[in-house]
C-alpha positions as CSV (number, residue, x, y, z in Angstrom):
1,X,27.4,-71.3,23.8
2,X,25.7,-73.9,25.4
3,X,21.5,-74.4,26.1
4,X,21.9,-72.6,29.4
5,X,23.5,-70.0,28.4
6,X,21.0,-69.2,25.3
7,X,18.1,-69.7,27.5
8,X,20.2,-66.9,29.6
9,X,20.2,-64.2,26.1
10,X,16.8,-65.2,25.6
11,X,15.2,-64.2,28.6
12,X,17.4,-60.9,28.4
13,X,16.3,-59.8,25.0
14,X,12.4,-60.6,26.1
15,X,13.0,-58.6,29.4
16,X,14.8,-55.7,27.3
17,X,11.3,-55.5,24.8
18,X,9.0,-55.8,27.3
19,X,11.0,-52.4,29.1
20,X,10.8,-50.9,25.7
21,X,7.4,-51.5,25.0
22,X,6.8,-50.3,29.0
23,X,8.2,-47.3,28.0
24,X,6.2,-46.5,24.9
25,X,3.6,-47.7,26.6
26,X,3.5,-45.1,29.2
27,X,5.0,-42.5,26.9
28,X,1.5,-43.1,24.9
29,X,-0.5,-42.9,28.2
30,X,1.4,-39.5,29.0
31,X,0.6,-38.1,25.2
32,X,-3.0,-39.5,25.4
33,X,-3.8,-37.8,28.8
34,X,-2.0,-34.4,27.9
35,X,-4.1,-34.4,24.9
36,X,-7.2,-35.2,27.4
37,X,-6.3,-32.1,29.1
38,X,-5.9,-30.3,26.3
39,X,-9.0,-31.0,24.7
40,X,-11.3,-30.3,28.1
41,X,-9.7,-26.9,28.5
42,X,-11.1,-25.8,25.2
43,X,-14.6,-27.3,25.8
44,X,-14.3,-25.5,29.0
45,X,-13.0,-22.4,27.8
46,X,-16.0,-22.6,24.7
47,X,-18.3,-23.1,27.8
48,X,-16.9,-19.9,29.4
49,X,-17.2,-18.0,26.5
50,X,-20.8,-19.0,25.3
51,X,-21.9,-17.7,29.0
52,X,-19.9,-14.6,28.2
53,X,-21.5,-14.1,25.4
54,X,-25.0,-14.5,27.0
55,X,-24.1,-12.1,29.6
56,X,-23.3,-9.6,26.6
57,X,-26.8,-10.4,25.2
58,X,-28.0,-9.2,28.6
59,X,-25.9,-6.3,29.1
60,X,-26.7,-5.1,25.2
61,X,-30.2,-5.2,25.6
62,X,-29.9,-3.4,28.8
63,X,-27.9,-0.6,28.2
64,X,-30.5,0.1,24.6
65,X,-33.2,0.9,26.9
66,X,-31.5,3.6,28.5
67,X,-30.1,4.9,25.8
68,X,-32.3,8.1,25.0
69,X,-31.5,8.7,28.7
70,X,-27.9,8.8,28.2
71,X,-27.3,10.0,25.0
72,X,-29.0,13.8,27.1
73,X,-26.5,13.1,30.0
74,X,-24.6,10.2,31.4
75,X,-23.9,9.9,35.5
76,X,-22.9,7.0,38.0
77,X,-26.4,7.0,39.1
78,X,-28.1,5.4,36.7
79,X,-29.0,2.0,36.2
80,X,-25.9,1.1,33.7
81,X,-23.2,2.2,35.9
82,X,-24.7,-0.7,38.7
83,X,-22.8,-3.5,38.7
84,X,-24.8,-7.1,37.9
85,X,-24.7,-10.7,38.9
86,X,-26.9,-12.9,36.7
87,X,-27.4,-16.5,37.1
88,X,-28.3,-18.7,34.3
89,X,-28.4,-22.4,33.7
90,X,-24.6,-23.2,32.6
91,X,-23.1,-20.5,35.5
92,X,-23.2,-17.4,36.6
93,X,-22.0,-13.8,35.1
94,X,-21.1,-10.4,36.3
95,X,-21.4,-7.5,34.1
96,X,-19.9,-4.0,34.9
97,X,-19.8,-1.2,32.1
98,X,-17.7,1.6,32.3
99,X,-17.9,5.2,30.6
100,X,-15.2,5.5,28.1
101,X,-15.8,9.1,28.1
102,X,-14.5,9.1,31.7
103,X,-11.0,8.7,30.1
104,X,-9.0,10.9,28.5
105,X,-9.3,10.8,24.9
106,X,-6.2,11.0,22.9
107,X,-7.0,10.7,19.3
108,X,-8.6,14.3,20.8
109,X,-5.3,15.7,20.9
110,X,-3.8,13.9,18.2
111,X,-6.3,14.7,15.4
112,X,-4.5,17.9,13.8
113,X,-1.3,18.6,12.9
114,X,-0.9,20.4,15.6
115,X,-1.2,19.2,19.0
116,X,-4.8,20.7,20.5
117,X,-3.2,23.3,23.1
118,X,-5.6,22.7,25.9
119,X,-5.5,19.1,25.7
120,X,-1.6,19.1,25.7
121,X,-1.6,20.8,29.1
122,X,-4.2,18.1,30.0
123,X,-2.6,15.1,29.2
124,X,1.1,16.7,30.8
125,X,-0.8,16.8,34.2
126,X,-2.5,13.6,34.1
127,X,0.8,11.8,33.6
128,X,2.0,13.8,36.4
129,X,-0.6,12.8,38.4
130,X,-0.2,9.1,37.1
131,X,3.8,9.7,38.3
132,X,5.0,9.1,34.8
133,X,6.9,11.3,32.2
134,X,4.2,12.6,30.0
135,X,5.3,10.6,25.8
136,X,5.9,13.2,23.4
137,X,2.6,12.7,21.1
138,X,3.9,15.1,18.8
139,X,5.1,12.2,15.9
140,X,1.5,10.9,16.1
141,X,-0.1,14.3,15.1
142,X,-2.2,14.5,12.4
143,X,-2.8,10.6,12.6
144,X,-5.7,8.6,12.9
145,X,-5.5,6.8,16.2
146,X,-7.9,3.6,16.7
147,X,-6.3,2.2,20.0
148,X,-4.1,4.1,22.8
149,X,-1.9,0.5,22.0
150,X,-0.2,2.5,18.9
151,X,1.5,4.3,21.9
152,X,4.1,2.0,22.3
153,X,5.4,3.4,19.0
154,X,6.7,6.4,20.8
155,X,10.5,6.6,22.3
156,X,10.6,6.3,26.4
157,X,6.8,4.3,26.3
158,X,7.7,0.4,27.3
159,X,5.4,-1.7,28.6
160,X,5.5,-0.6,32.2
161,X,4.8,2.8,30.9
162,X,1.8,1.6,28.8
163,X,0.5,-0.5,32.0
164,X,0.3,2.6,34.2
165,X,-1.5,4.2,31.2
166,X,-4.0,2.0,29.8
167,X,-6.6,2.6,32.3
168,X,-6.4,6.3,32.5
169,X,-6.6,6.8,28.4
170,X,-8.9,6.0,25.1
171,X,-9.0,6.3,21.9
172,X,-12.5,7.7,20.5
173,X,-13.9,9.6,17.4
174,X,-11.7,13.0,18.2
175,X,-14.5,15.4,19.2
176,X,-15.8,13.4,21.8
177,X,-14.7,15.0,25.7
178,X,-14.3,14.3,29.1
179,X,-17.3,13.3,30.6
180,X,-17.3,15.2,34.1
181,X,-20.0,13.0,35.5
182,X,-17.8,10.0,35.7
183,X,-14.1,10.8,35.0
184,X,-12.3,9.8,37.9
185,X,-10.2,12.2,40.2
186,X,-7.1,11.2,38.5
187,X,-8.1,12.3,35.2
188,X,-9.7,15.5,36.5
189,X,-6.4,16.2,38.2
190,X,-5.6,17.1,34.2
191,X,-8.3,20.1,34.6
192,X,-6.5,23.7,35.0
193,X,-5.5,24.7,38.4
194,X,-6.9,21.0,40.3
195,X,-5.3,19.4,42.5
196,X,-5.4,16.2,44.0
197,X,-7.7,17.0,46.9
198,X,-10.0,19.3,44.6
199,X,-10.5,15.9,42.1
200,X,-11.4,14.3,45.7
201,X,-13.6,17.1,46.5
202,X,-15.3,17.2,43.3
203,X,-16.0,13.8,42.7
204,X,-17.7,12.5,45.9
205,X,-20.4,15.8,45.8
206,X,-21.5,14.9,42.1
207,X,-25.1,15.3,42.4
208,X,-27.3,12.3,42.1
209,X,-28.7,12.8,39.1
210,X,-25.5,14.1,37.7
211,X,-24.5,17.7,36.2
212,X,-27.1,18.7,33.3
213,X,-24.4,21.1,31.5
214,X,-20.9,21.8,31.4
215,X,-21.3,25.3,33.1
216,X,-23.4,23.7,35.6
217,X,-20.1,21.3,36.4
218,X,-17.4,24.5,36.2
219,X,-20.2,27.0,38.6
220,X,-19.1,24.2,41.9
221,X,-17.3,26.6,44.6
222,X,-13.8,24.6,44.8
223,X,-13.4,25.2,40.7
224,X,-14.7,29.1,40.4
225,X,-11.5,30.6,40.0
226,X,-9.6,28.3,39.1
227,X,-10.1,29.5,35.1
228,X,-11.0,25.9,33.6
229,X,-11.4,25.6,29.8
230,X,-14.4,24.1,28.7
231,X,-12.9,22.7,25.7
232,X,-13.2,19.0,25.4
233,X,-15.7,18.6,28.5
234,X,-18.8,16.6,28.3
235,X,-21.8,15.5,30.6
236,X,-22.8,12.5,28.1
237,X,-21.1,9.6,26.7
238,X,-22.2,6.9,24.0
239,X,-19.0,4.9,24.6
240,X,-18.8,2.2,27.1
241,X,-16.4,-0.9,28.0
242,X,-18.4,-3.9,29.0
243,X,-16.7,-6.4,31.4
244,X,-18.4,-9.6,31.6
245,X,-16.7,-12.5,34.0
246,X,-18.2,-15.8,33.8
247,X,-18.2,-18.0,36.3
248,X,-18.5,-22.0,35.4
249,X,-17.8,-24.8,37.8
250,X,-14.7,-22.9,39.1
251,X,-13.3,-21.5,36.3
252,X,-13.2,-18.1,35.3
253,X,-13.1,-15.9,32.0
254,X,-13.7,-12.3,31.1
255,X,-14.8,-11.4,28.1
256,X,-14.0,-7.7,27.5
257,X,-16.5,-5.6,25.3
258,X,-16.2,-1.9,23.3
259,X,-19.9,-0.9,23.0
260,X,-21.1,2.5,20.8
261,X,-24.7,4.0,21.3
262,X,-26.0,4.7,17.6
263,X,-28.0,8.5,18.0
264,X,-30.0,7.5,15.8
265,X,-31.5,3.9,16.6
266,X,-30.4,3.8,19.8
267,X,-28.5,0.0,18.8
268,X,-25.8,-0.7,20.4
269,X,-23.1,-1.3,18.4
270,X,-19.9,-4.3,19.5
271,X,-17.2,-2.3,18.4
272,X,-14.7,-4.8,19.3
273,X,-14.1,-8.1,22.0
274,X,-11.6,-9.8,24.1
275,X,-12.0,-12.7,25.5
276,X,-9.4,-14.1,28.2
277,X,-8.6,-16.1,31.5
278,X,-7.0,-12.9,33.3
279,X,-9.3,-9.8,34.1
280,X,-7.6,-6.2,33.0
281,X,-5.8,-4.7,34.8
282,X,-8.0,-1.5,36.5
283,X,-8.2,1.9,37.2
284,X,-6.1,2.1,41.0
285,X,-7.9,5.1,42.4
């Protein structure tokens, strides 16, 4: 080969390395700047969640000084059930608590052996209402149920079927009922003999301070008659959800918040938390 025609390989092989090392090059730029990303999404997702967790702080403290209130009777009117925007230095939050005891409680039915007779009936209607087949709870009798999650163990309940549920249902301490001053009209379509436009009826001429007893709920005009049980209803609650959203520099996370009144100290308790980038989905009525 002559000089020329060296010179000629020469300047190939330097042009092939310096592609090579263009592409690693870039390759490490691409890494480096996915890792970037990376790394400020969990600084900003720790930033989300230490302003959720100040909005819980908030929302705690709040709900303990009403808590002798509530623990005598729980209603839509009272300061809790008010939704609230705070602002603080890193952002802004939005708290709203909702009544667990406005749900139907499951581990009610499921606590004996035997399925609870009243309840049954109940929980047939509200699926009805809900325009699902009403699961066959019987395998879960007698068991201990801590989340209506433990659902999905029963044949015919997929996750479309536990999407159209979750709002509507709960799983508390089994002698707690159905709070009538803040179940929804779905859920009181579960009562015996209410319809659809009785639950409607019923629920927009709640009284403003809320119904004081049971009897006081069942002696309305539209439900005389209609021969409800009052097994398993309520007019207080010491269960709650807390939503919290918080809201920093455009981004959003919701951290999601099982809260328990202690009857005796009035602390509220966090009985468990969720924190994530996609609110729940919520009760459709």
């Amino acid at each position: 080969m002559n000089r020329s025609g060296q010179r000629g390989v020469a300047l190939i092989t330097v042009l092939l390395v310096m592609a090579l090392l263009t592409l690693l090059v870039a390759s490490m730029l691409r890494s480096h700047q996915g890792m970037l990303g990376s790394i400020r999404q969990q600084i900003d997702a720790s930033r989300l969640l230490q302003l959720a967790n100040a909005g819980e702080r908030h929302a705690l403290l709040h709900l303990k000084q009403q808590a002798a209130t509530l623990l005598q009777v729980t209603h839509g009117g009272q300061p809790w059930a008010q939704t609230r925007l705070l602002d603080f230095e890193q952002g802004q939050v939005r708290l709203r608590l909702e009544d667990l005891s406005g749900r139907f409680n499951i581990a009610a039915l499921t606590a004996r052996k035997t399925l609870d007779p009243v309840l049954l009936e109940r929980w047939q209607r509200l699926c009805h209402a809900l325009q699902i087949e009403a699961p066959v709870l019987e395998p879960l009798a007698g068991q201990r149920l801590l989340d209506p999650s433990q659902l999905r163990a029963l044949p015919g309940v997929d996750a479309q079927v536990m999407a159209r549920l979750q709002p509507w249902v709960v799983a508390l301490p089994s002698q707690v009922g159905l709070n009538v001053n803040t179940a929804l009209a779905r859920v009181l379509e579960g009562l015996e003999g209410v319809d659809a436009s009785v639950a409607r009826s019923v629920t927009g001429k709640r009284p403003e301070e809320g119904y004081a007893s049971v009897q006081q709920f069942l002696a309305q005009p539209q439900l005389v008659g209609l021969g409800i049980d009052s097994h398993g209803l309520s007019v207080t609650s010491r269960w709650y959800r807390l939503e919290v959203r918080a809201a920093l520099e455009g981004n959003l996370g919701y951290l999601y918040s099982d809260l328990e009144i202690d009857p005796n100290t009035h602390q509220v308790r966090v009985l468990r938390r969720v924190f994530s980038a996609q609110p729940e989905h919520m009760q459709d009525e």
